[in-house]
N, C-alpha and C positions, 0 to 999 in steps of 0.2 A: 504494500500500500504506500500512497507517497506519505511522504516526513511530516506534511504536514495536510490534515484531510480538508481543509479550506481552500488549499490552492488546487489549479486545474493539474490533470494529468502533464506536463509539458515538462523537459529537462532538454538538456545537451549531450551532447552525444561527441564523445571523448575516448582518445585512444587506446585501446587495450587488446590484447593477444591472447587466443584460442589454441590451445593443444591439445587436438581430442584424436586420440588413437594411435598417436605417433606421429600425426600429419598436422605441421603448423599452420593451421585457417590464415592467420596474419591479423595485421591490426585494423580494428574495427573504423579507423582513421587515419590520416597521417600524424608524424609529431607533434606539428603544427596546428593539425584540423580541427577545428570544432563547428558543428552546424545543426541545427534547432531540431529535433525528434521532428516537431509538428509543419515543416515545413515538406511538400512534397517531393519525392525524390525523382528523378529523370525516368519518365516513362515514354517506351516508344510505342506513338498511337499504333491505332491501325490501320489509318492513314497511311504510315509511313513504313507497316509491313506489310501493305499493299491486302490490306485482309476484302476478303468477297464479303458482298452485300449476304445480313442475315437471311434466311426463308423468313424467317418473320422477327420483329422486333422483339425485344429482350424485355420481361416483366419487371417492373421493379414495383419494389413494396417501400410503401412511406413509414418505413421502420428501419432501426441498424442491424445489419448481422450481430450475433455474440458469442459468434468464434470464427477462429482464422485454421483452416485446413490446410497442411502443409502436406503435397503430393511430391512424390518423382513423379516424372515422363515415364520411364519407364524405357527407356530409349537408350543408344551408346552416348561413354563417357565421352566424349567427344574432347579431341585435343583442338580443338579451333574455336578458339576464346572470340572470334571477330565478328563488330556486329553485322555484317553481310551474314553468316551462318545465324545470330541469333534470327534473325528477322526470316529468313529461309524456317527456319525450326519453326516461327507461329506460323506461318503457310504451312508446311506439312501439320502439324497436331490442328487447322482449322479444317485441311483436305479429308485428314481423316473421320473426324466427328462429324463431318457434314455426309461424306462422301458411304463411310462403311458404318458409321454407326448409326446415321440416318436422322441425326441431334440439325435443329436449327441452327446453328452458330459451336463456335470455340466451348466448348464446358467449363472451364476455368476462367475465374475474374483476371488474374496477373499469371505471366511466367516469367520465369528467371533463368537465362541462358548458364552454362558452365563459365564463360567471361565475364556474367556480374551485369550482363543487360537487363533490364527489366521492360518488359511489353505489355501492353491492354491485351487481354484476351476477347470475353467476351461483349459483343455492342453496346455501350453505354459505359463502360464500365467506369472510366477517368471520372465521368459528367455527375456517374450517380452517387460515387464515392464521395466526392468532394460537396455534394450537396448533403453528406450523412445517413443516406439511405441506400438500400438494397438493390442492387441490380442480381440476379436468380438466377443460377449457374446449373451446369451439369456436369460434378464430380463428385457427390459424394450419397449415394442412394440414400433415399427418406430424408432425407438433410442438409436439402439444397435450398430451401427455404427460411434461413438463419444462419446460413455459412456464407464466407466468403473462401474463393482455392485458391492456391499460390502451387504452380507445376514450376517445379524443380527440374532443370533439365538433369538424364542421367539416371545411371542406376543404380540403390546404394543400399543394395543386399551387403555388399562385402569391402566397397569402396567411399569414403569420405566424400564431400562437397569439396569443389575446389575454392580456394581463400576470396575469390572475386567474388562466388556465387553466394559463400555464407553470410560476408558484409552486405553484399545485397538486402540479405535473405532477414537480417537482421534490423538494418535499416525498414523496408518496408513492412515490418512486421510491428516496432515502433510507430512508426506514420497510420497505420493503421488502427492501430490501440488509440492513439493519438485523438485522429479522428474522431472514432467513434466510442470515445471512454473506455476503453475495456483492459481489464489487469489482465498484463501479458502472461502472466501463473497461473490463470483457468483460463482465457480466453485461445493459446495458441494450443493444438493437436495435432497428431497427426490422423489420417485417413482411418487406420485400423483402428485407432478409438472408434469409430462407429460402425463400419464393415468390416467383415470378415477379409482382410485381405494385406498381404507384408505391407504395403503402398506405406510411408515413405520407404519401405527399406530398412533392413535391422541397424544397419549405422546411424542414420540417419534419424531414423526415430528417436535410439539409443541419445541424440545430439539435444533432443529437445528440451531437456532441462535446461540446458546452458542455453539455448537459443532463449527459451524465458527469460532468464536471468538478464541476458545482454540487451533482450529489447527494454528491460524493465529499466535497467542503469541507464538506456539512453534517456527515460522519461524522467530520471531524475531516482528514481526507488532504488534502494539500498538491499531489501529481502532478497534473501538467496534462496533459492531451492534446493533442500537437503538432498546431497550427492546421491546418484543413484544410476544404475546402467541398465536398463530395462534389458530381458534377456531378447535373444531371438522369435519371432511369432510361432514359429515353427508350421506357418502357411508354405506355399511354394513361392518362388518370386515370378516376375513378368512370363507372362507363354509367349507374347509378340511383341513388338515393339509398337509402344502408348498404351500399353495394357496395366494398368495401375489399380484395377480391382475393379468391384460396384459403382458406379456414379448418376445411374439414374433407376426408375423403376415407376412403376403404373400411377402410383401414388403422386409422383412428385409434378410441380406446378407448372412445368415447362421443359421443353428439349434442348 
């Protein structure tokens, strides 16, 4: 909780170093850097990944999400940190959910390339964020009506995030919280919190304490969340690539 329950969720976001598995994430800034949690971080429209018009416009609900879903892709770790590949990667994950899975639009609000890009996913998403309400995604079955997704490029059954992609991943997870009030300690999960399925990945998942922790220090809060290495799901991981588990189902409010 912040230090002080009067003042807004907001802090600074200040440099600090991740060492989770043996792989050093890097610093959450540079030595110099400091830059406001609540200020939005560089998102490339989809404008400017050239995303295809929805089959139909994207629902939104005049409420906030209160929780932020953290996916892999499911997809190779890709050594091509550039944004020409990121912006290629939301083409392909918008080809496929249109194309094979038969979804109106991108399933995912934000992705995040392995280089630390961050992209709009699906239609509205920037507009409806910043207004503090719900734009209704398809990733996370029964629970797309209250989540926002954040796809991780990458697969990370056995392999770490790379250092560009966790500050990212860090960064808008704060902006987020941000936004729309919510403590980074219950409000971030990953996927198989709700479905049966490895999605983010046993590293990965395994990461989300510390990812709590470091969006919370950007917002100014001090709580740490007692150490802990969640074990394996002991699910199977991806059969294809963009296969991240359950993300939609009869029930839920949109494709």
């Amino acid at each position: 909780m912040p230090a002080d329950p009067h003042l807004p969720r907001r802090g600074l976001l200040k440099g600090t170093t991740a060492l989770v598995g043996g792989a050093l994430l890097g610093p959450l800034a540079g030595p110099h850097a400091v830059a406001s949690a609540q200020v939005m971080p560089r998102i490339y429209t989809r404008a400017e990944w050239e995303a295809r018009p929805p089959k139909v416009p994207a629902t939104v609900l005049d409420r906030a999400p209160d929780h932020i879903v953290v996916h892999h892709t499911a997809s190779p770790n890709s050594t091509d940190y550039s944004l020409d590949h990121a912006l290629a990667l939301s083409r392909s994950i918008q080809d496929f959910h249109m194309d094979t899975n038969g979804w109106d639009d991108t399933g995912q609000q934000l992705t995040i390339s392995r280089g630390g890009h961050l992209m709009e996913g699906r239609n509205r998403a920037i507009e409806v964020i910043c207004a503090e309400k719900h734009v209704v995604g398809a990733h996370t079955l029964g629970e797309n009506d209250h989540t926002i997704g954040i796809e991780n490029e990458g697969t990370y059954m056995t392999a770490a995030p790379t250092g560009a992609l966790w500050r990212r991943l860090v960064r808008t997870c704060a902006w987020l919280c941000d936004v729309y009030d919510l403590d980074p300690h219950t409000a971030i999960v990953g996927h198989r919190d709700y479905n049966s399925t490895a999605c983010p990945g046993d590293v990965l998942y395994s990461l989300l304490p510390r990812l709590r922790d470091q969006a919370a220090y950007c917002l100014g809060e001090r709580r740490a969340t007692e150490a802990s290495r969640p074990g394996p799901s002991g699910l199977p991981g991806p059969r294809f690539t963009f296969d991240h588990g359950p993300a939609l189902g009869p029930g839920d409010p949109t494709r």
